[in-house]
Backbone bond lengths (Angstrom), bond angles and torsions (degrees), N, CA, C in turn:
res aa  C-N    CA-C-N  psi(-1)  N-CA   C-N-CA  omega(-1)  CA-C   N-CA-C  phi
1 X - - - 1.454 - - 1.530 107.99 -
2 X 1.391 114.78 130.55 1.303 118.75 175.44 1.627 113.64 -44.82
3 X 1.231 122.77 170.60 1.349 126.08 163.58 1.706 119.85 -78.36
4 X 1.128 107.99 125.84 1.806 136.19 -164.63 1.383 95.28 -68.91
5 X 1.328 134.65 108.74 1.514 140.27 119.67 1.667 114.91 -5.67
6 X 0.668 162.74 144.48 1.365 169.73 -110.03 1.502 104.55 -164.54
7 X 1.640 91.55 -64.35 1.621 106.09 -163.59 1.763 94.27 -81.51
8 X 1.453 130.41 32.07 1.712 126.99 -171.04 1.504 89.05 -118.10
9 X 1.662 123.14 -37.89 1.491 139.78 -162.09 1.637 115.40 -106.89
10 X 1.630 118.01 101.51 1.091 93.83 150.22 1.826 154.46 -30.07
11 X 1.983 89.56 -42.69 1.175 93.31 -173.15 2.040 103.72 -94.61
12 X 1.466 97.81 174.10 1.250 88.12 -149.27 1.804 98.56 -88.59
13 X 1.420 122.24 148.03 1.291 110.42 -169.19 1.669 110.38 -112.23
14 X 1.225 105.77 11.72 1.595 114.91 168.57 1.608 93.97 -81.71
15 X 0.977 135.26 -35.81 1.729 144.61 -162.84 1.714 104.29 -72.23
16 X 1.239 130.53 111.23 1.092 138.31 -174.09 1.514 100.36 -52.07
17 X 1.601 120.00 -64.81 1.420 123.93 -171.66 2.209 95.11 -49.01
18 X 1.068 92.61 -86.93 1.564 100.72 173.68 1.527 106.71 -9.27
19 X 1.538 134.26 -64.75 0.832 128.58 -169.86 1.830 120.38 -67.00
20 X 1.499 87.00 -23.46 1.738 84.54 -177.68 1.972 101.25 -71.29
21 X 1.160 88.87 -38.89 2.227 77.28 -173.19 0.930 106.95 -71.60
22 X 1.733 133.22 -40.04 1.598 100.51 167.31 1.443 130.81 -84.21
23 X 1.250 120.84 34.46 1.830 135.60 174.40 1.475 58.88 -111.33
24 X 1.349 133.16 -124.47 1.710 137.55 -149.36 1.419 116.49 13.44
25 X 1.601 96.65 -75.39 1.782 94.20 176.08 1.472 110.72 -105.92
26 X 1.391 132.67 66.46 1.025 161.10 128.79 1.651 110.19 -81.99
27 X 1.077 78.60 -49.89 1.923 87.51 -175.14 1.069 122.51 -53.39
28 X 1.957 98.19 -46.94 1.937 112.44 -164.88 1.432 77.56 -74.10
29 X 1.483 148.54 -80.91 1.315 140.66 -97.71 1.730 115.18 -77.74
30 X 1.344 125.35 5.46 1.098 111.29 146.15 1.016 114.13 -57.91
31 X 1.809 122.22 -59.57 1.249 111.73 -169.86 1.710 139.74 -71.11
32 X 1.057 80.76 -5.47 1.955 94.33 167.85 1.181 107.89 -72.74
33 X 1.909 107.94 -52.19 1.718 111.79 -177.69 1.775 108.04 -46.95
34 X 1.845 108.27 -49.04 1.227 92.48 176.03 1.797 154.47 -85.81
35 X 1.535 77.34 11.74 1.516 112.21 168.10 1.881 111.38 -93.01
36 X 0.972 95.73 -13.95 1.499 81.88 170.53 1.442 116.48 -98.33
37 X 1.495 116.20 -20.70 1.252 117.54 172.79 1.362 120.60 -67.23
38 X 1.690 111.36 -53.75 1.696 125.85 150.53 1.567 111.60 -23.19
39 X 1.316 120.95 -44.90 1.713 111.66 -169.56 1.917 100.99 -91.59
40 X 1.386 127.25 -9.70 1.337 131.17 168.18 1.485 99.88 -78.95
41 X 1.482 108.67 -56.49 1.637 101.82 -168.44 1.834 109.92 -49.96
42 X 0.848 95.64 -51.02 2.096 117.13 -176.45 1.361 89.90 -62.34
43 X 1.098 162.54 -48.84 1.481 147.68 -95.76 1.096 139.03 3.42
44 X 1.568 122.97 48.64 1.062 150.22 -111.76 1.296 85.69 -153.28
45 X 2.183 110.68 70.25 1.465 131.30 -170.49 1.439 92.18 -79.54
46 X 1.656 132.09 -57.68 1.470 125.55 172.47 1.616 109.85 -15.99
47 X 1.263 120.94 -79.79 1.309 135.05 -166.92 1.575 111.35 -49.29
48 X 1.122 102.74 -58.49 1.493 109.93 175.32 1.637 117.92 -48.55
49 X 1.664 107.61 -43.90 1.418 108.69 167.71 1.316 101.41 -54.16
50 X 1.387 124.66 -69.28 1.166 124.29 -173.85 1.967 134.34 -11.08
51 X 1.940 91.07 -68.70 1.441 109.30 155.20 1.233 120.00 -44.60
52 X 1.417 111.73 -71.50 1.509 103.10 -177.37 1.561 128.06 -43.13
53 X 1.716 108.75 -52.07 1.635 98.47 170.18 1.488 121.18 -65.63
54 X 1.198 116.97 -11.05 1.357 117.91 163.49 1.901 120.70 -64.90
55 X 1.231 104.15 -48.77 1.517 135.13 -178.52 1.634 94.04 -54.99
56 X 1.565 129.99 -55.79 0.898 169.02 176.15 1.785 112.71 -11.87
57 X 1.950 85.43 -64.71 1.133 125.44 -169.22 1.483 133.08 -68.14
58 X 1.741 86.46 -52.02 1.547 116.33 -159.24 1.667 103.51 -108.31
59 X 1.230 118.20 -36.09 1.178 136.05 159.35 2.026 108.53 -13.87
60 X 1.451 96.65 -86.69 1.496 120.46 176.74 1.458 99.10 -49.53
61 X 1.434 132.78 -34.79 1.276 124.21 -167.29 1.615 111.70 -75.86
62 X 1.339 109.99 -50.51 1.465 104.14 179.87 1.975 110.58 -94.32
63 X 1.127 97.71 31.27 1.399 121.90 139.73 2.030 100.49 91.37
64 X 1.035 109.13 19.35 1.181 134.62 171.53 1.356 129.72 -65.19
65 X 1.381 118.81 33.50 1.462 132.37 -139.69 1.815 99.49 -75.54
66 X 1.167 154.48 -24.04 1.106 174.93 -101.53 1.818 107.94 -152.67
67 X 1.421 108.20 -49.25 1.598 127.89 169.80 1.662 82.61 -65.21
68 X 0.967 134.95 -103.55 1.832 167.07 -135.54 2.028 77.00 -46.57
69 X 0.839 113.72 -45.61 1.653 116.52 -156.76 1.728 103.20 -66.12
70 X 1.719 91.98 -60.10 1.666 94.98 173.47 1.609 123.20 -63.87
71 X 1.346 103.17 -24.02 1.365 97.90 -174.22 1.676 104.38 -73.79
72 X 1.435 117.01 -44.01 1.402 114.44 171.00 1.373 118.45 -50.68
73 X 0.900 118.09 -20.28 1.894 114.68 178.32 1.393 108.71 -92.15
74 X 1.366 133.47 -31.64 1.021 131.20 167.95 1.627 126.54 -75.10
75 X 1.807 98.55 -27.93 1.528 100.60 163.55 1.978 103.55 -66.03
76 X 1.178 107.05 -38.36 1.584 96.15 -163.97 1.531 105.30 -70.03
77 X 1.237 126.04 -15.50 1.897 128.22 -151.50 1.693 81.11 -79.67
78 X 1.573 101.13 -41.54 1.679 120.56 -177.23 1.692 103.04 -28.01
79 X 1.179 88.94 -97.39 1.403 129.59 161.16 1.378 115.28 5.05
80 X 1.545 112.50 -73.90 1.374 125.54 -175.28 1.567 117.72 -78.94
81 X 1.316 110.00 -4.98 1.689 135.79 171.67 1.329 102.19 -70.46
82 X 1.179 112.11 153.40 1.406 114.87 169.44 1.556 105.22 -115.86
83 X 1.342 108.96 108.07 1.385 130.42 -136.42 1.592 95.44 -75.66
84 X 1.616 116.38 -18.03 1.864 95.10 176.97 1.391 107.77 -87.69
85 X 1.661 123.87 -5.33 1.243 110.17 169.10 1.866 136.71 -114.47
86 X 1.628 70.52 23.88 1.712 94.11 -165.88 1.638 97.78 -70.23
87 X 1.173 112.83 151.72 1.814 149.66 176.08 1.039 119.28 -133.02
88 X 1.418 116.11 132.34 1.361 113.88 160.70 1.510 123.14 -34.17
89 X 0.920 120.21 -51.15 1.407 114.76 -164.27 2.114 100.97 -63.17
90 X 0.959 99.95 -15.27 2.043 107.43 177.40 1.679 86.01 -56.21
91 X 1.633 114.91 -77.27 1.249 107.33 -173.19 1.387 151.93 -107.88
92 X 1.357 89.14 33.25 1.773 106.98 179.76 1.406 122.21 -48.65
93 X 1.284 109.81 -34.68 1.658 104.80 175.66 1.729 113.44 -58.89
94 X 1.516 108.81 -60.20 0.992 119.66 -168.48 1.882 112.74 -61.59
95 X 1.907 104.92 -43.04 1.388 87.12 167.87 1.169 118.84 -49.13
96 X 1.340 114.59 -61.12 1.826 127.83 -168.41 1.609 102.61 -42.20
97 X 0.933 124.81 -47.78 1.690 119.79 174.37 1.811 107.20 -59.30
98 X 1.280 111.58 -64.38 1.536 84.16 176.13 1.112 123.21 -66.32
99 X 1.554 142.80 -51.74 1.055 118.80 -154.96 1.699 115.57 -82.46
100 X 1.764 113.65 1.55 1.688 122.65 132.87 1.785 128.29 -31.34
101 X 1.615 84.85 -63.27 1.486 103.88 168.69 1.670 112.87 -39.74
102 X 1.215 115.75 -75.86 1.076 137.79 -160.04 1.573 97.59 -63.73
103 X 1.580 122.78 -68.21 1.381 106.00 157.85 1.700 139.21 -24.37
104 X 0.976 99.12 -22.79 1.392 108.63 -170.08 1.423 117.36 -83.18
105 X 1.445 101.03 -5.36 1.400 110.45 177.17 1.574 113.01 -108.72
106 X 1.261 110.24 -21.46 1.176 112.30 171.66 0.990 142.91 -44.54
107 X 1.768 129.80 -2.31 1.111 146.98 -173.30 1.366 111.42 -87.61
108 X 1.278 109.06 -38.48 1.821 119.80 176.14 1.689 104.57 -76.49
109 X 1.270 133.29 5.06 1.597 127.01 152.00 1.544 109.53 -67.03
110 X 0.950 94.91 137.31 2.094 100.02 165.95 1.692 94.86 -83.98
111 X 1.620 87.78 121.96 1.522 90.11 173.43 1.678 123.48 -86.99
């Protein structure tokens, strides 16, 4: 794994424990990124809520405060949609910000 930015991580990455949760969800977040695309392709808005309050959650925990933020706005755009007539185009901003977010970390994976 590349060397960790400091000022990218709340949590601290000199800290052995610290360092293992963000390698942890370092690890998953391709696969979230490609689960969120999977629930756009499908339109499969349930699921996507789903992710996001998940994203939501765990995000802030392994110190991801920036992930946790977008995903909450995109769970709420959810939310306030009336989910049998929801379209992408309702929440494109808000996806496009997280899964930005989430990209943005992607650089610290060994490719």
């Amino acid at each position: 794994m590349p060397k960790l930015d400091q000022s990218h991580f709340s949590l601290d990455v000199n800290n052995a424990d610290d360092l293992e949760l963000i390698e942890m969800f370092l690890g998953e977040l391709p696969n979230r990124i490609d689960s969120l695309h999977e629930s756009v392709k499908t339109n499969d808005f349930s699921q996507l809520n789903r992710l996001a309050h998940q994203l939501k959650g765990a995000a802030p925990s392994f110190g991801f405060d920036p992930i946790g933020s977008a995903a909450a706005d995109l769970e709420e755009r959810i939310k306030t949609s009336n989910i049998e007539m929801l379209q992408m185009d309702h929440i494109r901003t808000e996806f496009d910000a997280l899964v930005s977010e989430c990209s943005a970390y992607l650089k610290y994976i060994d490719s």
